[in-house]
C-alpha positions as CSV (number, residue, x, y, z in Angstrom):
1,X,0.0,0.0,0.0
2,X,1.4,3.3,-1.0
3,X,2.2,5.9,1.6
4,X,1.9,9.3,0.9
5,X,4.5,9.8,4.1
6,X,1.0,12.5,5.8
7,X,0.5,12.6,9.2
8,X,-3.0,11.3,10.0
9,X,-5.3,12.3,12.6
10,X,-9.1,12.7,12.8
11,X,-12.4,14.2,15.0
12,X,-14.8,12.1,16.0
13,X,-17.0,12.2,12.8
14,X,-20.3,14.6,12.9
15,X,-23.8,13.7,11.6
16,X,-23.7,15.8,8.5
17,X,-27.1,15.8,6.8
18,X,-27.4,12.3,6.9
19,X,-24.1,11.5,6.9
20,X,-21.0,11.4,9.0
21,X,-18.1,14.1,8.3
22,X,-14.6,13.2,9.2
23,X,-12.3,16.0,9.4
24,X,-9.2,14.3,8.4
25,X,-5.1,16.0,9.4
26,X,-3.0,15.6,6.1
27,X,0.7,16.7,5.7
28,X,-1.0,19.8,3.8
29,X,-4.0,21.2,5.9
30,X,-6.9,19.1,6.8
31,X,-9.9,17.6,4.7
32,X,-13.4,17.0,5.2
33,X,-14.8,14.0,4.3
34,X,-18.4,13.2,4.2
35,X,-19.6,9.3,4.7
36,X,-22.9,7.8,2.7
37,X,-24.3,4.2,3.8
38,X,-22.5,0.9,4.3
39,X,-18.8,1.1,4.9
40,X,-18.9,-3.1,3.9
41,X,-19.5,-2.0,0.4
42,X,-17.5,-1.0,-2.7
43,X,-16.1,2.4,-2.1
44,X,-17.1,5.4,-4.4
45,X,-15.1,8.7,-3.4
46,X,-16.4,12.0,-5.0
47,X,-14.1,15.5,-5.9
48,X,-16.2,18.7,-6.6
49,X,-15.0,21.6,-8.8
50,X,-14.2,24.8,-7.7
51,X,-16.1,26.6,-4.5
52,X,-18.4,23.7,-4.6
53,X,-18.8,20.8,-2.1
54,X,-20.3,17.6,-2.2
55,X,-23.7,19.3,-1.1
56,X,-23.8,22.2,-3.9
57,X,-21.8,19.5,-7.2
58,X,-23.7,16.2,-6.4
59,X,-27.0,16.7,-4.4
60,X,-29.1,16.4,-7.3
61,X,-27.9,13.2,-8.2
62,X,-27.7,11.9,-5.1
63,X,-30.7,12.8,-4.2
64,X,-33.2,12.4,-7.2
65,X,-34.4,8.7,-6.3
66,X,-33.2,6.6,-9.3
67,X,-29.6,7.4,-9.4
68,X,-29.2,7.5,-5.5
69,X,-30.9,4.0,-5.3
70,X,-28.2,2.6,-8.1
71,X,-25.5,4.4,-6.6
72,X,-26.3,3.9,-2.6
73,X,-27.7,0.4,-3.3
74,X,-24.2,0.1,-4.8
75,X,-21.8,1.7,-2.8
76,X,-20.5,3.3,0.1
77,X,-19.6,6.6,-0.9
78,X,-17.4,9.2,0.2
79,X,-17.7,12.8,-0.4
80,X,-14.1,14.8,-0.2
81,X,-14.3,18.4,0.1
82,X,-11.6,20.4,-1.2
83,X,-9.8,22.3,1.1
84,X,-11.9,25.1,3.5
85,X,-14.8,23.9,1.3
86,X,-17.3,22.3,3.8
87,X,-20.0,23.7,5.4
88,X,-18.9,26.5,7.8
89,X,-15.2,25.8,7.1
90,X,-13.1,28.6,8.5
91,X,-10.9,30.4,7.1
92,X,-7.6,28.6,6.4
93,X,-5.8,32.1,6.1
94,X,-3.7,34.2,2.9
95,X,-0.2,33.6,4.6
96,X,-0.6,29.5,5.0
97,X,1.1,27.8,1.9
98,X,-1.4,26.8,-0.8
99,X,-1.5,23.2,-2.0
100,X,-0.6,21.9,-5.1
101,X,-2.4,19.6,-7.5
102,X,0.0,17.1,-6.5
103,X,-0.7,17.4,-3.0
104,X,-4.6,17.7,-2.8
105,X,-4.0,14.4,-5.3
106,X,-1.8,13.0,-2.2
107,X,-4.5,14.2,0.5
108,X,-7.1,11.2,-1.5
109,X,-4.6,8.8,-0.3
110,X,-4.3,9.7,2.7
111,X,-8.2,9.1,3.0
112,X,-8.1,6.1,1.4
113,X,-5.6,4.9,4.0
114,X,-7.5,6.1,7.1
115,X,-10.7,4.8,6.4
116,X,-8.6,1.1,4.7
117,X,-10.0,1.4,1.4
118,X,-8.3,-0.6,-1.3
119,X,-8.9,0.3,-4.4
120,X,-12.6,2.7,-5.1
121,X,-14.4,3.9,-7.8
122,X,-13.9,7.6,-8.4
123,X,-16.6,10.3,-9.4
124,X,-15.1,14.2,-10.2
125,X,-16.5,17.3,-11.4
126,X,-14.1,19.5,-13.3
127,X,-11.2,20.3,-11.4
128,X,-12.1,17.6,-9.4
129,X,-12.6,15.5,-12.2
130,X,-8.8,16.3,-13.0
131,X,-7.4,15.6,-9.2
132,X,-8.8,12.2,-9.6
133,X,-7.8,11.2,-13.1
134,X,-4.1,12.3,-12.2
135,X,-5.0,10.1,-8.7
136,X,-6.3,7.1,-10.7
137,X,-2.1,7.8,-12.8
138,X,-0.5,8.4,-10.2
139,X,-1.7,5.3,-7.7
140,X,-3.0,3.4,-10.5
141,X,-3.6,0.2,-7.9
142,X,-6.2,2.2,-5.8
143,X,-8.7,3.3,-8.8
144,X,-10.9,1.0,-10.8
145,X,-12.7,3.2,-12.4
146,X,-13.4,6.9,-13.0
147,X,-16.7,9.1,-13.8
148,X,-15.9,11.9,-15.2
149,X,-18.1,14.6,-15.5
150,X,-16.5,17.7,-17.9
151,X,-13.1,17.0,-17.0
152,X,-10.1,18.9,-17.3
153,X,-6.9,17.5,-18.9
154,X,-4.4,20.2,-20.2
155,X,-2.7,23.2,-18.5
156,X,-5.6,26.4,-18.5
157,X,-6.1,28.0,-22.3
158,X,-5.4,31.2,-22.6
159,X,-9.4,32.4,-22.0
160,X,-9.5,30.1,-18.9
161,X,-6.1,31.9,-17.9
162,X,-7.6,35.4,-18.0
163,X,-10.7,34.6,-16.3
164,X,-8.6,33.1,-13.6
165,X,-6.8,36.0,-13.3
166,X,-10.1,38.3,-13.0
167,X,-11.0,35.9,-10.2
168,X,-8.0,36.2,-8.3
169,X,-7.9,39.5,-7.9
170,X,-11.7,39.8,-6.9
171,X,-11.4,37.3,-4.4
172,X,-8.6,38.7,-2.9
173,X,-9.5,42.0,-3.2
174,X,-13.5,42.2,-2.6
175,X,-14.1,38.2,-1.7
176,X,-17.1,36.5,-2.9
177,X,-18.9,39.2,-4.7
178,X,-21.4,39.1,-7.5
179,X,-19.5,39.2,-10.4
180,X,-17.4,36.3,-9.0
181,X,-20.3,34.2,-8.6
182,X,-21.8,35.2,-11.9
183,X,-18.4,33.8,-13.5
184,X,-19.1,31.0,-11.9
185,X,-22.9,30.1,-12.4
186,X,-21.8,30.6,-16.1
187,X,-19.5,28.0,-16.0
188,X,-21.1,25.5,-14.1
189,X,-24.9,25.7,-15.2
190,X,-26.4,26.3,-19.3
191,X,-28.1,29.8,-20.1
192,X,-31.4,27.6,-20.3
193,X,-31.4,27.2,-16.7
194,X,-29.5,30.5,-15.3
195,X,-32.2,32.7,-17.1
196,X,-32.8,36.1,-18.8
197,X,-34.8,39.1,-18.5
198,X,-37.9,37.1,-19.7
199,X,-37.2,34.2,-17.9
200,X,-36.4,33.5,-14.1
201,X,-33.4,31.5,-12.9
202,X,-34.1,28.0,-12.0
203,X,-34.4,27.0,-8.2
204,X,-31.4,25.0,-8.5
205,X,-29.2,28.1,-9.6
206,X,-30.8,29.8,-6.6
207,X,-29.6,27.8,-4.4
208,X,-26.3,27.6,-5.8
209,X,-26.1,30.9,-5.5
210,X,-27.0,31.1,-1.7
211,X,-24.4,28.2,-1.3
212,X,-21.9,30.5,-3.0
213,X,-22.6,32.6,-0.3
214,X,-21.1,30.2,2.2
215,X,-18.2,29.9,0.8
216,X,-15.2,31.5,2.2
217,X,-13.5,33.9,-0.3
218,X,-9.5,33.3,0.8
219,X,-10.1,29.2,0.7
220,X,-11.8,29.3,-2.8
221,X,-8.7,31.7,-3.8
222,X,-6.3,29.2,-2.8
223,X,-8.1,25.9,-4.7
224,X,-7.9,28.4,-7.5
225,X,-4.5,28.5,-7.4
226,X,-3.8,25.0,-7.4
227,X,-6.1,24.7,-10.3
228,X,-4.8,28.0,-12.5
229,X,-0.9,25.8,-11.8
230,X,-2.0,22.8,-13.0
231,X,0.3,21.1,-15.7
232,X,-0.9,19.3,-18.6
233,X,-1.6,15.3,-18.1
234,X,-2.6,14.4,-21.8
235,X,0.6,12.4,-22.5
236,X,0.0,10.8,-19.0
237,X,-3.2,9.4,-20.0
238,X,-1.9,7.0,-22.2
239,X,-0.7,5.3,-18.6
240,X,-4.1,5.3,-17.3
241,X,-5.2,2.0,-16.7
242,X,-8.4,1.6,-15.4
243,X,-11.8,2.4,-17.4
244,X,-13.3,5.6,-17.5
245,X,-16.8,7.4,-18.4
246,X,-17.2,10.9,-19.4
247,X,-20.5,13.0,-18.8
248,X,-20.3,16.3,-20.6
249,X,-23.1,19.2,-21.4
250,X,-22.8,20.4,-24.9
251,X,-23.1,24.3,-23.7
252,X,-20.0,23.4,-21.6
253,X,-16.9,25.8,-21.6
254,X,-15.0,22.1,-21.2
255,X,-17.3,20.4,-24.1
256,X,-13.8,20.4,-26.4
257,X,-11.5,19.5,-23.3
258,X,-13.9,16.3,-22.6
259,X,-13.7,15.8,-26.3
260,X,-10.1,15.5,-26.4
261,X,-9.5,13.8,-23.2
262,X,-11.7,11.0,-24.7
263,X,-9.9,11.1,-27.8
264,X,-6.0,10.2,-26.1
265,X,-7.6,7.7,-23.5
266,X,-8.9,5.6,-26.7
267,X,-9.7,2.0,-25.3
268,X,-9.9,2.8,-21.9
269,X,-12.8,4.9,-22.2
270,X,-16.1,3.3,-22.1
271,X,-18.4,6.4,-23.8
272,X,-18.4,9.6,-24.1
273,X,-22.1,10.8,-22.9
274,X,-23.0,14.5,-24.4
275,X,-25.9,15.8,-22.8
276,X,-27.9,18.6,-24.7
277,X,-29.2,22.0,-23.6
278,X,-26.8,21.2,-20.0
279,X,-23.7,23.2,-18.7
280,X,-20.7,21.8,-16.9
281,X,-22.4,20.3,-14.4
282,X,-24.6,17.5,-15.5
283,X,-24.8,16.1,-11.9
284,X,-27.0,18.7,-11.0
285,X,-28.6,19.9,-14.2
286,X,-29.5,16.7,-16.1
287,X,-28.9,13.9,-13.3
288,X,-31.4,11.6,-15.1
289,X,-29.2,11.9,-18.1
290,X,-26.4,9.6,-16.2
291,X,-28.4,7.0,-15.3
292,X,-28.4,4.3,-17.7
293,X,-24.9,5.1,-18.7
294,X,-23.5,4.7,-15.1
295,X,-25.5,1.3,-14.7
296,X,-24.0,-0.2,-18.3
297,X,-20.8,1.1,-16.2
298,X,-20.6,-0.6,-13.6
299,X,-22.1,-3.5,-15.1
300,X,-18.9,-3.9,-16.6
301,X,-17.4,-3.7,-13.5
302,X,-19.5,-6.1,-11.7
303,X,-20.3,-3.9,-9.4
304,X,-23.7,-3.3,-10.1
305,X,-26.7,-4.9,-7.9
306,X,-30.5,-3.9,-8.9
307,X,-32.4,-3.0,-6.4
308,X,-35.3,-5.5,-5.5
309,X,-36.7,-3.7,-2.2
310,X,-40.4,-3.3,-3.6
311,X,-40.6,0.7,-2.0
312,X,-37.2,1.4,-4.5
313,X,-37.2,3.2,-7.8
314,X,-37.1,0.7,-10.7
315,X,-34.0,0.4,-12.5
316,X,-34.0,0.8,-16.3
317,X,-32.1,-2.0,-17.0
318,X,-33.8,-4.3,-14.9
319,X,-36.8,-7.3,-15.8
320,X,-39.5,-4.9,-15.3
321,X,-38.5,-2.1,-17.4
322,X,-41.7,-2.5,-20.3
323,X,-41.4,-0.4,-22.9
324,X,-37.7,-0.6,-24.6
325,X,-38.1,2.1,-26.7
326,X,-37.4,4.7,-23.4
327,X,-33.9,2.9,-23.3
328,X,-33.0,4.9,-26.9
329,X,-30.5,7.6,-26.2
330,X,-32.3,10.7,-28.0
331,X,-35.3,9.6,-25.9
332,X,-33.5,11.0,-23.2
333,X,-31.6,14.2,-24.2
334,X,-28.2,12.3,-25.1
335,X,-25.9,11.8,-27.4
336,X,-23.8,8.6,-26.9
337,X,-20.6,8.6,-29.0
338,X,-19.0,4.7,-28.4
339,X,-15.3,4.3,-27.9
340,X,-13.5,1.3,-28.6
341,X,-14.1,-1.4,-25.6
342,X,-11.7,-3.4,-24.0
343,X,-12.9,-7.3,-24.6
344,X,-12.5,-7.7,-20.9
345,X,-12.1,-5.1,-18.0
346,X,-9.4,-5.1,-15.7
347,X,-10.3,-7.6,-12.5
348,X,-10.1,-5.2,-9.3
349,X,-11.4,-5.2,-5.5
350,X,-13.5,-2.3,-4.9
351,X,-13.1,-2.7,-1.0
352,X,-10.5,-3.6,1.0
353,X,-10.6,-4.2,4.8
């Protein structure tokens, strides 16, 4: 088992709506982690994007009934926030050193390690979706499998570069002001659902928005950071072993990024999965959209178990779906572009004791 050489130490974990937070010491400022279900089964560990948590990337998905019955019926999963991104973190302070990419990517070990996990499925959004892909290179043993949604792959183009630049000094300057979280609504969500002067934003920007709010201004600055000095990992993809989905809206500012990504990882991508009239993040907009893509997934994988509990949403794919027709991709809003598939998928635990 690799060791990442961090200190380790941890609070006695919190009831955190509905699920236990651990606040976890690393060798580069502490994380939060936030614990879903049954630590006896397979391990899922999800990444958020920038000054988002698991609560404001992945509610939607975990909570709309049919993909948190495949995923929770499936997993235990385990929400990492970035750094001085949980509810009512503190402020970790301008004058402490930020992080690298390398070392929140070496803070997932360190969680892996505390709680024993062997080797988990991965789920990122974004900048998250690229601290787990260079996880899954890096400690290639302790991924089976990665969900990508919009990823990230090569160092920031020169548009990303300037916005980053606009952020920095706003959060430093003025903290988490409007025109901050306007940048960021625009990245994360399509125009269909943020708005206009005819039309009202949806709930779901709302409360992004509010959740914005939360956030504290120095501690988004610094995951910034890590994420504006991020190098390229495009030639290190052809070292990634283990199979990989990728979830992207077609208004995305990432829609080419996921293209290319899924263009260099060639046979170990399962599908691409465009989703139509969606932004960046499809885990909140479109969450129905993933649904029968993640379970042909992790069918692949073995890991997947339908659900027979008679008060549990049906599954899809399961005996008493009735009418095929529903199963068709444009009869839910995607657009399923097939990459080559491995004739057999690697062989991995998901859990480890």
């Amino acid at each position: 088992m690799p060791d990442s050489g961090h200190s380790i130490s941890v609070t006695l974990p919190s009831i955190h709506f509905g699920g236990k937070e651990h606040i976890i010491r690393t060798g580069c400022g502490s994380v939060s982690v936030t614990v879903y279900g049954d630590q006896q089964k397979p391990a899922l560990i999800t990444y958020p994007d920038l000054a988002l948590n698991h609560m404001s990337c992945f509610q939607r998905l975990f909570g709309s009934p049919e993909p948190a019955s495949l995923l929770l019926h499936n997993f235990c999963v385990y929400h990492i926030s970035p750094p001085g991104h949980e509810l009512g973190a503190k402020s970790i302070g301008i004058d402490n050193p930020v992080p690298s990419i390398e070392d929140l990517c070496d803070q997932i070990l360190v969680v892996l390690n505390y709680f024993r996990l062997g080797s988990v499925m991965c789920m990122g959004a974004m900048a998250g979706a690229y601290i787990l892909t260079l996880f899954s290179i890096k400690y290639s043993e302790r991924a089976i499998g990665l969900i990508l949604i919009s990823p990230l792959c090569r160092p920031p183009s020169w548009n990303e570069w300037f916005y980053n630049k606009i952020s920095y000094n706003l959060l430093y300057y003025n903290g988490m002001r409007d025109l901050v979280k306007e940048l960021l609504i625009h990245i994360y969500f399509s125009k269909e659902v943020c708005g206009n002067v005819d039309v009202p934003e949806s709930d779901m920007v709302v409360a992004c928005r509010k959740l914005l709010d939360e956030r504290d201004s120095v501690n988004v600055w610094r995951y910034l950071q890590a994420i504006d000095r991020r190098p390229g990992i495009t030639e290190k993809l052809k070292s990634l072993e283990c199979k990989t989905i990728i979830f992207v809206g077609d208004s995305s500012p990432f829609y080419d990024e996921a293209l290319h990504m899924t263009e260099k990882l060639g046979e170990t991508c399962s599908n691409l999965i465009e989703v139509h009239a969606c932004g960046s993040m499809v885990t909140q907009e479109q969450p129905h959209a993933m649904l029968i893509p993640l379970e042909y997934f992790l069918k692949g994988f073995g890991l997947y178990r339908p659900c027979r509990y008679s008060n549990s949403p049906r599954s899809p794919l399961g005996p008493s779906c009735i009418d095929p027709e529903l199963l068709y991709p444009e009869k839910m809003g995607l657009k399923l572009r097939p990459i080559k598939l491995r004739a057999s998928p690697p062989q991995h635990r998901a859990h480890e004791s």
